[in-house]
C-alpha positions as CSV (number, residue, x, y, z in Angstrom):
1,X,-147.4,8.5,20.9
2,X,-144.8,6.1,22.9
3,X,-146.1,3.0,24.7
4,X,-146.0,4.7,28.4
5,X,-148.3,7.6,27.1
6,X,-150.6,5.2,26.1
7,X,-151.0,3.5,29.3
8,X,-151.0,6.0,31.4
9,X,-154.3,7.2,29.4
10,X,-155.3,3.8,30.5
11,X,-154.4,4.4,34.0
12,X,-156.3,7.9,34.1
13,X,-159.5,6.2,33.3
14,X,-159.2,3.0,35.6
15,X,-158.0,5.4,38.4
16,X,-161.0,7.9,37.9
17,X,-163.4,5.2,37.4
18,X,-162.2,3.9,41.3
19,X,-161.8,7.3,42.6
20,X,-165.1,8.5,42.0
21,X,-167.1,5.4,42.7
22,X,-164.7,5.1,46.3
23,X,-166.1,9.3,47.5
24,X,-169.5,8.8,46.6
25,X,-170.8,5.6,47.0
26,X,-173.6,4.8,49.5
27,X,-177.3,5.8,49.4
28,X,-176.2,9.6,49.9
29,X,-173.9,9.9,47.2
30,X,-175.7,12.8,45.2
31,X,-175.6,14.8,48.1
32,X,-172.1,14.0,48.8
33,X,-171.1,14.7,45.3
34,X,-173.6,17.9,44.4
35,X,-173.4,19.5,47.6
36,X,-170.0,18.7,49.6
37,X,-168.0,16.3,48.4
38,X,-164.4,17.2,47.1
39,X,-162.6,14.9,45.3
40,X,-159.1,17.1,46.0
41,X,-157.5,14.9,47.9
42,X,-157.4,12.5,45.5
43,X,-156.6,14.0,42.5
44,X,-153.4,15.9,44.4
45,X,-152.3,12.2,45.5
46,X,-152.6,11.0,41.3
47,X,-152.3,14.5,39.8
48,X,-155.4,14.5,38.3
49,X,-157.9,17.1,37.9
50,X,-161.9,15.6,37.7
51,X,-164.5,17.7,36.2
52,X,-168.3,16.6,35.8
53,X,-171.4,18.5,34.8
54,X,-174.0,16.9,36.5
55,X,-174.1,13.8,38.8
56,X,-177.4,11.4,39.5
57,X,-177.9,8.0,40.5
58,X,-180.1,5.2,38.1
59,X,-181.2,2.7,39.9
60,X,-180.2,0.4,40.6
61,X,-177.1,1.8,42.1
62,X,-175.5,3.2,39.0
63,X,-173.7,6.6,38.8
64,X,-174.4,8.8,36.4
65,X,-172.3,11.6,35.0
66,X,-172.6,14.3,32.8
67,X,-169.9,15.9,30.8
68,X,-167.5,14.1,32.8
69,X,-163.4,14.7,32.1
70,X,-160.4,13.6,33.5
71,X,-156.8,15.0,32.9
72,X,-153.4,13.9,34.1
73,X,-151.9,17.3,35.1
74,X,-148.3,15.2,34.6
75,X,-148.7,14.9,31.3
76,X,-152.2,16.3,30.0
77,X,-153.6,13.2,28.7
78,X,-157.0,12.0,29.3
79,X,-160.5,11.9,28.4
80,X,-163.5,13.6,27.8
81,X,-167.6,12.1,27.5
82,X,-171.0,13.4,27.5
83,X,-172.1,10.8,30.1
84,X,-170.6,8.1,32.3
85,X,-172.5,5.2,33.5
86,X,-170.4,3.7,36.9
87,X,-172.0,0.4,38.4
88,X,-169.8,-0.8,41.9
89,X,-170.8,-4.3,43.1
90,X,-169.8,-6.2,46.5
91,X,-170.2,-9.5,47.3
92,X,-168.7,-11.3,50.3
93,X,-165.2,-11.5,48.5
94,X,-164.8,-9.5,46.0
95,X,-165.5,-5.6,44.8
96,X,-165.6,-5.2,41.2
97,X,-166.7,-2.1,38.9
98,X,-168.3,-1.4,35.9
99,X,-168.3,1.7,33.8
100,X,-169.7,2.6,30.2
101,X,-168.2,5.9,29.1
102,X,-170.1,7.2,26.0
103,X,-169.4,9.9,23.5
104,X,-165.6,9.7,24.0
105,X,-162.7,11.5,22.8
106,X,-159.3,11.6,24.2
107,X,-157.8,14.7,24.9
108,X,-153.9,15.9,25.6
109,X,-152.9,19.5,25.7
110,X,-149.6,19.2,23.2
111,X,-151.3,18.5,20.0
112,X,-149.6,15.9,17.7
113,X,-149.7,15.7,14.2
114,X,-151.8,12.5,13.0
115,X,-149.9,9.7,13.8
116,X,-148.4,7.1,10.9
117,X,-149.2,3.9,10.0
118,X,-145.7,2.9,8.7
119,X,-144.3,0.7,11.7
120,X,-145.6,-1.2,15.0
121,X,-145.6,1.3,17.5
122,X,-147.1,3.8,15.6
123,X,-150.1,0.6,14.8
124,X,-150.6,0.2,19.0
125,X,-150.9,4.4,18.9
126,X,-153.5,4.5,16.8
127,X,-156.7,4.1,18.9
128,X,-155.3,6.5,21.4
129,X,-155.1,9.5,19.2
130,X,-157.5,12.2,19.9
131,X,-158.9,12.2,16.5
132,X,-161.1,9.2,17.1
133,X,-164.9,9.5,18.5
134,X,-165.8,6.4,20.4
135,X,-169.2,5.4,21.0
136,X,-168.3,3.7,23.7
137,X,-165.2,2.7,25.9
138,X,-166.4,0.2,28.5
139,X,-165.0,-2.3,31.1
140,X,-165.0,-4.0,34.3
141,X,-162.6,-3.2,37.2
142,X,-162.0,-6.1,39.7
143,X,-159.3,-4.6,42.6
144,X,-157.9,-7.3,45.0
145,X,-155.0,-7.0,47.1
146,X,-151.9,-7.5,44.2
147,X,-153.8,-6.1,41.3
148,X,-156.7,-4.5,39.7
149,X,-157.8,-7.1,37.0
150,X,-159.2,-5.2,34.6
151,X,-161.8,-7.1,32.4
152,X,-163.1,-6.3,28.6
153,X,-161.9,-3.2,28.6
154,X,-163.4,-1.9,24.8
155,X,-163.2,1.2,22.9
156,X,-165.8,1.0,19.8
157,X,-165.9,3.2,17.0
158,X,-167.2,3.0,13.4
159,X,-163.0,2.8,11.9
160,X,-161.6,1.4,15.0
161,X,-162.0,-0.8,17.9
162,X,-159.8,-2.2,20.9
163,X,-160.2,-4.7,23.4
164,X,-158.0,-5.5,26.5
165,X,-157.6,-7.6,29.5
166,X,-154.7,-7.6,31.7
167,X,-153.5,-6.5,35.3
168,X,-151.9,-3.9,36.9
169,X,-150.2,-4.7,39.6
170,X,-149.4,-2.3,42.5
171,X,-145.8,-2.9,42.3
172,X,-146.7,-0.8,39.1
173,X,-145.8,-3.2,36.7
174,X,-148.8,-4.1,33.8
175,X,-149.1,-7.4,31.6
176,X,-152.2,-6.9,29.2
177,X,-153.4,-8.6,25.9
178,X,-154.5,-6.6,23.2
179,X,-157.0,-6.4,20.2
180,X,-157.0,-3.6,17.7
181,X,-159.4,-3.8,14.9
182,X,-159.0,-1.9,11.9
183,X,-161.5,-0.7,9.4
184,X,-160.9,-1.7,6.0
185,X,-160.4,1.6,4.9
186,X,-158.2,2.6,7.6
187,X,-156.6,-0.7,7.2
188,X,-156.0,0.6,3.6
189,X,-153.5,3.9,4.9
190,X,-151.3,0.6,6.4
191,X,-148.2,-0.4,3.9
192,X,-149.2,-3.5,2.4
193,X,-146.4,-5.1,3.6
194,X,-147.0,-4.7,6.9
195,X,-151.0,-5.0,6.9
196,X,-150.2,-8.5,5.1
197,X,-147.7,-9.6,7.8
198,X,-149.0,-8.4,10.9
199,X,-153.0,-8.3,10.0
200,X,-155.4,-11.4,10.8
201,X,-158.5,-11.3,8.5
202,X,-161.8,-10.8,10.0
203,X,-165.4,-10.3,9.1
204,X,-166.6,-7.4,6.9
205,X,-163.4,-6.3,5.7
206,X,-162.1,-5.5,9.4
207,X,-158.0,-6.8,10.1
208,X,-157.2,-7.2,13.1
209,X,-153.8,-6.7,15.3
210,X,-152.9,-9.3,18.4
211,X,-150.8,-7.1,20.8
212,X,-148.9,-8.1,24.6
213,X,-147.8,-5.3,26.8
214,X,-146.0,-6.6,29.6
215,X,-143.5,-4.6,32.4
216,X,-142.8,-1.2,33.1
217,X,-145.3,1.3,32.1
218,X,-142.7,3.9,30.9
219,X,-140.5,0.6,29.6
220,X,-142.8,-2.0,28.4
221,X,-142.2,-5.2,26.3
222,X,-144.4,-5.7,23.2
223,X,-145.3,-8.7,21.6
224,X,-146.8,-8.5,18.3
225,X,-148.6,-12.1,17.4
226,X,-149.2,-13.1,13.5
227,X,-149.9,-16.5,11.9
228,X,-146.5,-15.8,10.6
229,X,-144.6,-15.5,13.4
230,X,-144.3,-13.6,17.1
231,X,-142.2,-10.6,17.4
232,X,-140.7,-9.6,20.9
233,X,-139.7,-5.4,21.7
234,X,-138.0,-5.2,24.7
235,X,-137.9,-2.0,27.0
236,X,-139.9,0.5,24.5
237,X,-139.2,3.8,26.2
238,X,-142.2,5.7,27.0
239,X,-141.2,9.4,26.9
């Protein structure tokens, strides 16, 4: 999976996440969403295609879905969970969101063979293959008027875990830092050679992998930190 593929996965869910807090928020938002509420518009303008079971509210003022999914219909990534916890909050400045998405698994409709462990793109890949069930993937949106900020943004799951924060911009450039932890056994499929020269130690066995995506989405940058040493990619192509 290239670099662009894997944030526009990142850009389904942070665009979902705002869409479907933006047509049904307010004190009549199951009946918006249950009875009339149509999301169409929306998902022509981002080619994306929504799909929930069920939709409540938990107070206070949280959104909760039931076998929610959301597909790019550009590219047929996205994601799939049994439930969706969505918490907005205003204050005299600022909007911000929340969301906990539990039970996750990405989805795409070409299905790739597992991916490698042999070089550094195919490292930054790994959480974003469709194998993995996550627990959770959890964040906070902040939206102002250059950027949506996007705060601890986590995927957690028993072999693998990731944690971002970054911006994109509306210009649609993105500049994020990135965490990826690896298992000790999965860090054991990673040549030792690399696992010794790109892995930081951490507790229980866990390695971890220190990651900067920066630039255009379908052309990003990637910096790769170590103790040993920083490496710059320039203009990995997405497709």
């Amino acid at each position: 999976m290239r670099p662009g593929k894997i944030l526009s996965i990142l850009f389904v869910i942070l665009i979902a996440a705002i869409a479907i807090v933006f047509f049904n928020s307010g004190r009549i938002a199951v009946y918006l969403i249950e009875k009339r509420c149509d999301l169409g518009k929306f998902q022509k303008a981002y080619d994306i295609t929504i799909n929930y079971k069920k939709c409540s509210i938990d107070l206070p003022g949280v959104l909760v879905f039931k076998d929610l999914s959301v597909i790019s219909r550009k590219n047929g990534f996205g994601f799939i969970c049994k439930r969706a916890d969505i918490r907005p909050s205003y204050d005299s400045k600022k909007f911000a969101l929340s969301f906990d998405l539990q039970d996750v698994n990405f989805a795409r409709e070409s299905k790739e063979r597992e991916g490698g462990y042999d070089t550094i793109i195919a490292l930054v890949a790994t959480p974003f293959d469709e194998r993995w069930k996550y627990s959770h993937i959890r964040g906070r949106i902040e939206p102002d008027a250059q950027l949506v900020g996007i705060k601890n943004f986590e995927l957690l799951s028993d072999d693998i875990r990731l944690v971002l924060n970054g911006n994109l911009f509306y210009t649609g450039t993105i500049e994020s830092d990135i965490v990826i932890y690896f298992s000790s056994a999965l860090a054991a499929k990673v040549p030792p050679e690399l696992a010794d020269t790109l892995f930081a130690g951490e507790k229980d066995g866990w390695r971890s992998l220190s990651v900067r995506i920066a630039g255009d989405p379908n052309k990003p940058s990637i910096q790769v930190s170590s103790k040993l040493f920083r490496l710059s990619i320039k203009s990995v192509s997405g497709t």
